[in-house]
N, C-alpha and C positions, 0 to 999 in steps of 0.2 A: 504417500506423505500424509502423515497425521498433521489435522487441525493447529495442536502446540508445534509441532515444529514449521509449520505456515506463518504462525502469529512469531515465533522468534525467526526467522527471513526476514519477514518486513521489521518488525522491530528494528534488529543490525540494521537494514539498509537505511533507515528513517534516521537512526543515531550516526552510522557512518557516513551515509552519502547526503542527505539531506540536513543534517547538523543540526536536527531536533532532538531538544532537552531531553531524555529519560524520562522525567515526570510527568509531559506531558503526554505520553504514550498509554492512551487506555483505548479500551473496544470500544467506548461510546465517544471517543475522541472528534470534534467534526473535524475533515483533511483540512478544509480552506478557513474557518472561525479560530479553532483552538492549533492547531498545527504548524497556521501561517503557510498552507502549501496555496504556488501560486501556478500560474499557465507556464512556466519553464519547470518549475518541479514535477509537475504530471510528465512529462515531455521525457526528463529523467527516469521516471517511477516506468512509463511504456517500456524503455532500453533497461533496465534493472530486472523489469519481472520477466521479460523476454530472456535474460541472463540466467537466472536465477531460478526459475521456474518451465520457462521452457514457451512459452505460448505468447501470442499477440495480444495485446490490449487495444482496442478500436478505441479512439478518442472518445465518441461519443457516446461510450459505454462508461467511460469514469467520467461524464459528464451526470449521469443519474447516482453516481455512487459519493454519500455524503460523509459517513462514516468509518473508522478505520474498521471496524467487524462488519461494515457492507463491503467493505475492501475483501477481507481476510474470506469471509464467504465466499466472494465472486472467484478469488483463487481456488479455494477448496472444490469447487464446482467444475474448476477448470482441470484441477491435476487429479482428482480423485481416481 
């Protein structure tokens, strides 16, 4: 799975499941400042990327990840 099609996964699911604006959606985006993601969204985002991607998310791994391209990275890492 290429990098761009990582960043539009999460995109769709940020716009679909999480009912974050389009505009708000950039790589240096923070999740919990600019996104408004809270401790039930992450909750969601663990069962979405387990969907969608294929692999667990340990909480206190998106506890160190501020950013949506520290997001998008941490995936990449994960499916590459």
């Amino acid at each position: 799975m290429t990098r761009q099609q990582i960043e539009e996964k999460v995109r769709n699911f940020l716009i679909e499941d999480l009912e974050i604006e389009p505009e708000k959606i950039a790589p240096d985006a923070r999740l919990k400042a600019d996104l408004d993601i809270d401790s039930l969204d992450f909750v969601d985002i663990v069962v979405i990327v387990e969907r969608d991607f294929g692999f667990k998310i340990k909480p206190e791994t998106m506890a160190g990840i501020t950013t949506l391209a520290e997001f998008c990275d941490y995936i990449e890492t994960k499916v590459a």
